[in-house]
N, C-alpha and C positions, 0 to 999 in steps of 0.2 A: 504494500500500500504506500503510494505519495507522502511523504511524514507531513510533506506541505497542504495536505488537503486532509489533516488529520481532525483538524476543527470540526468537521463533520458527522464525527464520530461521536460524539458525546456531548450534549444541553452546557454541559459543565465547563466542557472546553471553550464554549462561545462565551460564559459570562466576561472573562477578561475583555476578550475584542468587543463586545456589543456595550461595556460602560465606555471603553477607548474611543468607539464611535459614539455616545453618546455626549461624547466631550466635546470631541471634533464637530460634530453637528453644533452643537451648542460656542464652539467658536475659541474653548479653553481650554486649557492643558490638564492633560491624566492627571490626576493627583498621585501624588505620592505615597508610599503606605502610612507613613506618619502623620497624615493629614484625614482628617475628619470626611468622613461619609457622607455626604450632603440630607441634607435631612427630605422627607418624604411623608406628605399627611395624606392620607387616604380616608375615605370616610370608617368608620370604626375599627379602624386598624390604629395601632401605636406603632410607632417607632422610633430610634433613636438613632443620631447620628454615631457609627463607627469607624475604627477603623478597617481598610480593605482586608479583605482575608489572607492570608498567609500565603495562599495559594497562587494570588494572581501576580503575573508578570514582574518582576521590580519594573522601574517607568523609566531605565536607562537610555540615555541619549534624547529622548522627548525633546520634541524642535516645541516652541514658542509660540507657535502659527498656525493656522487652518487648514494641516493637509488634507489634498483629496481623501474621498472615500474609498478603502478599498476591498474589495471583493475577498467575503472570509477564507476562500480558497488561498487565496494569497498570504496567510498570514497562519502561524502556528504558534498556540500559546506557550509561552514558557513552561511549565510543569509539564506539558507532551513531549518537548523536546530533552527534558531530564529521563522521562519513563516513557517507552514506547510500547510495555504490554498490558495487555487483557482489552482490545478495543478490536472489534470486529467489525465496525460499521453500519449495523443492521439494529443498535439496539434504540439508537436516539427517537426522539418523538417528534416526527417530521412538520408536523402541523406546527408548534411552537418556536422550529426551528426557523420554517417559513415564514412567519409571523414577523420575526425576530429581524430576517435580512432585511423583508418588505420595510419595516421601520428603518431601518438603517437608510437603506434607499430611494425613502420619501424622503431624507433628512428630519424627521420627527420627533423633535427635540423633547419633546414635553412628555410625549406617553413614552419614552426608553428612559427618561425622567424617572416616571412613575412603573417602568417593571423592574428595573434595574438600580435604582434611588437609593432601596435599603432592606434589605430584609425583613421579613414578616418576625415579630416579636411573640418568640413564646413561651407561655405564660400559663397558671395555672391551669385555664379554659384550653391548653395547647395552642392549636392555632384554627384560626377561622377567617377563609380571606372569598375574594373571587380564584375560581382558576381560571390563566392564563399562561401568559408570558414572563418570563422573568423571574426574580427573585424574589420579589414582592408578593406574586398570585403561587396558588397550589395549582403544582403542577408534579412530573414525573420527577425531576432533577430536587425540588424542594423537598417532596415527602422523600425519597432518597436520603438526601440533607441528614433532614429530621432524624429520619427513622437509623440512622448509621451514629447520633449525636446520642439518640435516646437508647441503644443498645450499650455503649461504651458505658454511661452513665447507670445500667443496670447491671454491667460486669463488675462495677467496683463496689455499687451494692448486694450484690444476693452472688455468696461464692459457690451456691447451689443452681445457677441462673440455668446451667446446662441441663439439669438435672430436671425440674419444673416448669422451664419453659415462657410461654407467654397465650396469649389468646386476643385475634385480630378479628375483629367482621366490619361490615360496611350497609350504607343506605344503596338508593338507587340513583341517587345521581350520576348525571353525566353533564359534558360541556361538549358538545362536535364540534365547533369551531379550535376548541384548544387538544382535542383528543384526551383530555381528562374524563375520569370518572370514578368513581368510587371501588368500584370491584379493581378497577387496573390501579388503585394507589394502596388497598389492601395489598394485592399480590406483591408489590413491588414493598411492601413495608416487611410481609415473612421471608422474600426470598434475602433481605437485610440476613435477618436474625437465623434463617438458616446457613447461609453461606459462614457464618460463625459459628457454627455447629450447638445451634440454640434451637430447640422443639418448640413449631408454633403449633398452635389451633387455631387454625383457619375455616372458617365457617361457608359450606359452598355457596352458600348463599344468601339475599338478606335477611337480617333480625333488626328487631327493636334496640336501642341502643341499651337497653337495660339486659339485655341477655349476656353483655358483655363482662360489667360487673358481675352480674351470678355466675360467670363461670371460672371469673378469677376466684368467688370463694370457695365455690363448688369442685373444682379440680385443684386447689391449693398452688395457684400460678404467681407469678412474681409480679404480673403487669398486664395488663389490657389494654389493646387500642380498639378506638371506636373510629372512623373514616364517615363521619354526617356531618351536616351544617345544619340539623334540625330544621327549624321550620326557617330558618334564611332564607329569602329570593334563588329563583333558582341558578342563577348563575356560579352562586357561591358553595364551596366545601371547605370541611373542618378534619380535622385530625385532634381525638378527645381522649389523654391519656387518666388512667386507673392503675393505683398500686396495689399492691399483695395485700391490702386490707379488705379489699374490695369498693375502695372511697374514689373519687374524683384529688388528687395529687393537691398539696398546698403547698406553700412556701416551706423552705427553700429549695425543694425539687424541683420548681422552678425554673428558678435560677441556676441549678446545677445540670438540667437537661440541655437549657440554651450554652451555657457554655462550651458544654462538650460537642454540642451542635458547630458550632463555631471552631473548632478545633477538627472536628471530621467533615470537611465542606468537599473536599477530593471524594469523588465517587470510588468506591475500591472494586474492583475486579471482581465482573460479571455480574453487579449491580443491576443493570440494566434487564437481566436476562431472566424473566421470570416464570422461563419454562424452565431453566432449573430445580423448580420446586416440586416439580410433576413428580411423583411417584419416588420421593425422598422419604426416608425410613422418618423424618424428622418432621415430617409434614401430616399433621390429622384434621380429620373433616369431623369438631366435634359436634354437627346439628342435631344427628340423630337422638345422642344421649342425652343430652342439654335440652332438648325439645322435651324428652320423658319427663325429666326430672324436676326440672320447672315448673313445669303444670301439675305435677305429684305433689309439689311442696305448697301449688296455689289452693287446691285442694283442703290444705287443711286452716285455711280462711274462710271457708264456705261456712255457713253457718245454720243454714235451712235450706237445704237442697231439698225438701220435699215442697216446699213452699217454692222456691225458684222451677223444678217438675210442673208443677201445678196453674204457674200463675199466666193470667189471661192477656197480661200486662204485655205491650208487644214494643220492641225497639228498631231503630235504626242506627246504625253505625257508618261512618265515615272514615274511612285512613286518610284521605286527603292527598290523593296520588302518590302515597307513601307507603309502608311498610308491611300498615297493621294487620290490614284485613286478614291472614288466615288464622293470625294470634291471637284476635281477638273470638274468631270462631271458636279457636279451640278452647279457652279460656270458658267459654260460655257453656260448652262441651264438661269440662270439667267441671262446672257447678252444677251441672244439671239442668242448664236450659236448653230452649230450642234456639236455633243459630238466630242474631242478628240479623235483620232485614240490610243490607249491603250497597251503598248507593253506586248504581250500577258505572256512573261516569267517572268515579274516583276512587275505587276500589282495586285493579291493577295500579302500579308504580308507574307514574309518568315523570321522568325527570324536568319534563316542559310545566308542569302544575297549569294545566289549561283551563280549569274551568273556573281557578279563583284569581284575586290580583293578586293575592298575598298565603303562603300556603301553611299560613299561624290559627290556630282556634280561636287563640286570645283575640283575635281584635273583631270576634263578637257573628254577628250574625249574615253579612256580608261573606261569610266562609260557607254558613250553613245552609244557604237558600236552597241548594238541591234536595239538601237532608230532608230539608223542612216541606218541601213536595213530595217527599216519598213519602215521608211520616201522614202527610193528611192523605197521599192515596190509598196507604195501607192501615191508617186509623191505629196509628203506633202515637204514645204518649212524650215516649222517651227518647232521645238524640245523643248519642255518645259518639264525639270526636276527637281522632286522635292527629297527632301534629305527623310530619313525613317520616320521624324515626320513633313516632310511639313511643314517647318518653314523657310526653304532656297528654292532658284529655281535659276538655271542656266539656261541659253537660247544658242540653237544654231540654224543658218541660212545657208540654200547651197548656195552656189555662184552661180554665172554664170559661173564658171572656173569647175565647179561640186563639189569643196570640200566645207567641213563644215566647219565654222565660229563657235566656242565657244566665245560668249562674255566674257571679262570678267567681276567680279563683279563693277568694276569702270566704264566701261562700257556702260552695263546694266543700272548703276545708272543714268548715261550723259541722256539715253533715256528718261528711267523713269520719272527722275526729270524735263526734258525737255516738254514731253508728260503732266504730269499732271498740270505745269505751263500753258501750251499753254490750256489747257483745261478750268482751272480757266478764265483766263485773258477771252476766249470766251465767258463764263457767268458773267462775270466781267469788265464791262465798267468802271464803276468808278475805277480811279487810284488812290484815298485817301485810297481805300482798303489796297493796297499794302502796308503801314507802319503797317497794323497787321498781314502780309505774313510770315510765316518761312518756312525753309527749315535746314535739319541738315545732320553732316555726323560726324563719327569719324575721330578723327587726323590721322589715318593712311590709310585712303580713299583716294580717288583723292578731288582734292579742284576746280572741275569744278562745283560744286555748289554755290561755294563762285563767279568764274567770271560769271556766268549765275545772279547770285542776284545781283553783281556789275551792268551790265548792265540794267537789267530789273526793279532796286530798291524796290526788297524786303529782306530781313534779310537772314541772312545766321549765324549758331550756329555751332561751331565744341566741339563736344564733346571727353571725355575719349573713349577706344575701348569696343565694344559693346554695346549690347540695352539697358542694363539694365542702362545705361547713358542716350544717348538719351529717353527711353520709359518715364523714371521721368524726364527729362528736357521739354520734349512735354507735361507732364500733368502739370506740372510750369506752364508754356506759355498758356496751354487751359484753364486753373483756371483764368486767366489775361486775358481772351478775345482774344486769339491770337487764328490764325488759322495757326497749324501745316501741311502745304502740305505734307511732304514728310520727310524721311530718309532714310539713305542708310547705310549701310557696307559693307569695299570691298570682303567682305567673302560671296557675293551672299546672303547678308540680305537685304527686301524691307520694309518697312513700309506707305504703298501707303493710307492708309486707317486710320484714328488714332481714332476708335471703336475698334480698337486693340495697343496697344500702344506696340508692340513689332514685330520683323518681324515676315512677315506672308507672306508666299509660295504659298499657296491657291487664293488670292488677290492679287499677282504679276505676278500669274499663268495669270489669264485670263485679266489681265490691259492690261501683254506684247501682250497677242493676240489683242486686241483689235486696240491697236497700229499697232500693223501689218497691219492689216486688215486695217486702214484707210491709212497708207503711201501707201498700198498696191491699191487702189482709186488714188491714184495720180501717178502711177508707181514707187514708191520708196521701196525702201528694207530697213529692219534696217540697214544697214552695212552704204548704202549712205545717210540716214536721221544722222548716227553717224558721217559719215564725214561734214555735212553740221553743225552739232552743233561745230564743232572743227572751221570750217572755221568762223564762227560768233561770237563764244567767246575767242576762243585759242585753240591750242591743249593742252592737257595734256596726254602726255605719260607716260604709268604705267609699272612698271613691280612688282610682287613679288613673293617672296620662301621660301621656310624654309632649314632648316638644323635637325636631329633629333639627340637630344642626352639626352640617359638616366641619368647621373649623372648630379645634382645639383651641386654639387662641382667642376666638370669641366664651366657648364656655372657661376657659381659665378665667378671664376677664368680669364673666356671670358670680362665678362663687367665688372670686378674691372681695368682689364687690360688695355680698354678703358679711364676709369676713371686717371688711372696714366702711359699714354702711353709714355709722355716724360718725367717722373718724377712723386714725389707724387703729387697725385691732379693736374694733368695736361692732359685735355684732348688733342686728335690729332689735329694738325692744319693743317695739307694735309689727303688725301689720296691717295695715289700714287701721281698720276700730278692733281689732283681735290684739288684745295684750299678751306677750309672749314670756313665761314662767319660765322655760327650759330651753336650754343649746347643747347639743352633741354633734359634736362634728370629727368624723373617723378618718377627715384626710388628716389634720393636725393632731388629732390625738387630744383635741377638750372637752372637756363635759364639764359644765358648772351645776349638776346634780353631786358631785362627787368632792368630797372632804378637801381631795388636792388636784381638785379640776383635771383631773385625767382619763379616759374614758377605759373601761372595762375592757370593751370587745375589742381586738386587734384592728390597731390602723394599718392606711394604705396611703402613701402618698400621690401612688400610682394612679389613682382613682378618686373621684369626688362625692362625698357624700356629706350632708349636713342633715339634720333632725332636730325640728322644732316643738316643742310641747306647750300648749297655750292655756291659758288662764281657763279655759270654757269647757278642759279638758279635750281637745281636740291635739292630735297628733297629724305632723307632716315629713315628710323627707323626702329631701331632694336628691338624686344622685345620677352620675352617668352609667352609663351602658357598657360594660364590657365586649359586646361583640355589635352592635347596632349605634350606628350614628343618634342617638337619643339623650334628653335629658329626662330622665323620669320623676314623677312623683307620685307620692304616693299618701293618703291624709284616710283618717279615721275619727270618729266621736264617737266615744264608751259612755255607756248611760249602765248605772246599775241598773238591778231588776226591780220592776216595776216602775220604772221610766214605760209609757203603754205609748207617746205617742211619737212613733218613728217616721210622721211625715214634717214634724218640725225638728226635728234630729237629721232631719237630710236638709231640709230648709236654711238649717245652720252650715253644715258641712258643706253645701254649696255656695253659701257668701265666703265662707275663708276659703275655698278653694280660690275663689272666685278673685280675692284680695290676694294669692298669694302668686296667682299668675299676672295680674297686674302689677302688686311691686316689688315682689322676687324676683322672675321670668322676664318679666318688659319686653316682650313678643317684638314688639317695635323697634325697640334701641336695638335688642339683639340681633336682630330678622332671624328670628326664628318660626319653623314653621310646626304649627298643629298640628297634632292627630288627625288624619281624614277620617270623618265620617262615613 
């Protein structure tokens, strides 16, 4: 082979020459290695300015000036011309490569800018970007990256890694334009970990992302990856790592994954090649067993499987051109019902998500409108939606007035949490149990779990947002004898079942039927089994939204502003006519609830988040989005029990919401934009 036409060969070989032209287009000189990474904002991507990788070129002799562009045949990166083995030509990903020149030779400064600008940053959530081109998007050469960054980093923890193994599965995405997908960025993540002579589990086909975790506890594995972008736009995919607890990874694994990322950027020999793994003594298809056992363990959640046999109660389910549909049949299988009614347009995996704009349950009923035609042709009550990788589920119920009820995720939780208590306590006479009872929810949840444990005297834990808090705080608590009932997130995350220590779609799927089905034995609906929980512990009124906005600089500029609204280091003390009692804020680490004003739950600088508590007892928090251009918020009103009238309890909660997007948010100054309707 031409060594001068070796660029060809490998994604990896190009990044040196396509930032070189990305300079020269741009009219300035390669940077040097000692010289900072130019910085790159993408919409909900972070990143930081670095230094070049180790790998690319030193920038010896580099003229001053604008030379022509030249043709990648012509030019061979340095590290090919140190090592010329393991490159057969046949393994690169032609589409991204083409991509790659075409830029080059429109002169297209701006978008080899943004593939090539900076690397995608990762992070507890791993990574979640679009795929494409470049460095920036998930692509064959990045999860390579990754997955060669994140093996090194588990050889120096687990000196048993060879022995145990790991377990890899994927959604149904795809990208044609960039030749990514999901199934080809699994295979390329095991033939990683086998060519190290490391045992995957490789799944042949799609699962819910929760299956992932259950099989790290279930076969006693060192590590899981998951390859979904959840309910993201379809253009975008994620890469979501799990440790040997069976938890979503926290700090500083981290930061110990991305390092060694950065230190393994050289693709190693036969990377690319991921028929290598064909019929490898070290390569297992574990769905078969994993499918058994699963549903064996969901099994003993059921609670009245003669009543679910029985009941007249009829559903329809939606995966949302995602995952779920045959998990959730089986699911229903195993409790004893008859299958969910299946809405027929989005029940196979379409990685196009054709029939919605957006292919999230959470943002309401806009998702559901097909549901909600099948439901009235087939005189079904119930709508149970799961997001594309079945790890989220939204519920919706028709009235008696004829319209649909979308719970929301605080909700749902009130139910849930309600439902599996009541469930417990029935096979649980002894009340000594109850001191090893938990329940958890994140701080930006509703806190009807904390008045349900006040009353009932069992534990109540509020964690940081997300599972990956909770999932490791419940395997804390299961290691100590505790018994983890429940968690919740108000983003339509359930954790009903803790064989899965992270939400799980699948197992809230058919818990919420179940629940149905037995208030449904007493004439109750969920809507009046939710008002009867309100009447018993309180209400608590929720509302939340976001706001979207692509620049970091403008939201830095939002919550500094908060931070010094009456002065430096002065946070607000109204807003509008709401007098504000309490500040917690988790990027700086205060809390003036606190003896030495410093907050309980672990900070993040990385991240924004502030919590206000007001005179009226109304709770708010503001924060950003880890994986979504968003600023969120999130507001609540606790009323004890017997507060009866909950349409002036919302009457309130919508003037401070009301107050806190006008002088918190300032939509205007910010340009920021709303939630769509």
């Amino acid at each position: 082979m031409d060594p001068g036409a070796r660029v060809n060969c490998k994604e990896a070989e190009l990044v040196a020459f396509l930032r070189d032209a990305a300079f020269r287009v741009a009219g300035s000189p390669r940077p040097h290695l000692s010289m900072p990474r130019p910085r790159l904002s993408l919409p909900g991507r972070k990143s930081s300015p670095r230094a070049s990788p180790a790998w690319l070129p030193a920038a010896r002799g580099w003229q001053r000036r604008r030379p022509r562009l030249r043709e990648p045949q012509a030019w061979t990166p340095g590290w090919t011309r140190r090592r010329r083995g393991g490159c057969d030509g046949t393994q690169w990903n032609p589409l991204t490569l083409e991509s790659a020149k075409q830029l080059i030779a429109d002169g297209n400064k701006e978008e080899l800018q943004k593939c090539f600008g900076a690397r995608m940053e990762f992070g507890t959530a791993g990574l979640r970007a679009a795929m494409g081109t470049g460095i920036s998007y998930m692509n064959d050469l990045t999860i390579i990256q990754t997955t060669q960054g994140f093996c090194r980093y588990l050889e120096k923890q687990f000196s048993d890694l060879k022995q145990r193994g790991v377990v890899i599965s994927f959604d149904a995405r795809a990208h044609p334009p960039s030749g990514g997908n999901s199934k080809r960025f699994a295979r390329l993540a095991a033939t990683t970990f086998i060519t190290q002579g490391i045992p995957v589990y490789l799944f042949s086909g799609i699962t819910p992302t929760p299956f992932v975790p259950y099989t790290v506890l279930h076969l006693k594995l060192c590590a899981g990856i998951m390859i979904t972008a959840s309910h993201n736009p379809k253009q975008d995919n994620g890469y979501k790592v799990y440790w040997d607890n069976g938890a979503q990874i926290t700090s500083p694994h981290d930061k110990g994954i991305s390092q060694a990322i950065e230190e393994n950027l050289e693709p190693w020999p036969q990377a690319w090649d991921d028929s290598l793994i064909n019929g490898s003594p070290l390569l297992h298809d574990p769905s078969a067993s994993i499918n058994k056992s699963y549903f064996e363990d969901l099994k003993k959640y059921c609670f009245h499987r003669s009543v679910n046999r029985e009941t007249k109660l009829k559903f329809v389910h939606t995966s949302v051109h995602g995952v779920g549909h045959e998990f959730v049949q089986s699911a229903f299988k195993a409790f004893g019902f008859a299958p969910p009614e299946a809405v027929p347009e989005q029940k196979d995996p379409d990685p196009e998500f054709p029939t919605v704009k957006y292919p999230n349950p959470e943002e309401g009923k806009g998702v559901l409108t097909l549901s909600f035609a099948l439901a009235d042709k087939t005189k079904a009550k119930i709508v149970l939606a799961n997001d594309p990788d079945a790890d989220r589920l939204a519920v919706a119920e028709k009235q008696d007035s004829g319209e649909w009820r979308v719970f929301s995720g605080n909700e749902l939780g009130a139910l849930l949490g309600w439902w599996l208590f009541t469930s417990w306590k029935e096979k649980n006479q002894d009340h000594s149990a109850l001191k090893d009872l938990y329940m958890l929810s994140s701080t930006v949840s509703s806190k009807i779990l904390r008045a349900i444990a006040l009353k009932e005297g069992f534990h109540f834990e509020e964690t940081l947002t997300g599972f990956k808090w909770m999932g490791n705080r419940a395997k804390q608590l299961i290691d100590q004898g505790k018994n983890v009932l429940f968690a919740f997130e108000e983003a339509i995350g359930y954790m009903c079942c803790p064989f899965v220590l992270d939400k799980d779609g699948v197992s809230a799927a058919v818990i919420s039927a179940e629940l149905a089905s037995f208030l449904a034995t007493k004439n109750l609906s969920l809507s009046q089994q939710l008002k009867a929980i309100y009447v018993e512990y309180g209400y608590h009124i929720t509302k939340a939204s976001y706001f979207i906005c692509h620049d970091q600089g403008t939201i830095k500029k939002l919550f500094e502003n908060l931070r010094n609204f009456d002065g430096k280091n002065n946070y607000p003390k109204t807003c509008g006519r709401f007098e504000i009692s309490g500040i917690r804020d988790l990027t700086t680490g205060y809390d003036d609830s606190q003896p030495d004003k410093k907050a309980v739950l672990p900070t993040s600088k990385s991240s924004q988040m502030i919590t206000f508590t007001f005179a009226n007892g109304g709770v708010a928090t503001m924060r950003t989005s880890g994986t979504e251009p968003k600023i969120k918020y999130y507001s609540e009103l606790c009323a004890p029990p017997g507060n009866s009238d909950p349409e002036q309890l919302k009457k309130e909660l919508n003037e401070l919401v009301s107050a806190i997007e006008e002088h918190f948010f300032q939509p205007q100054k910010y340009n920021l934009q709303p939630k769509a309707e």
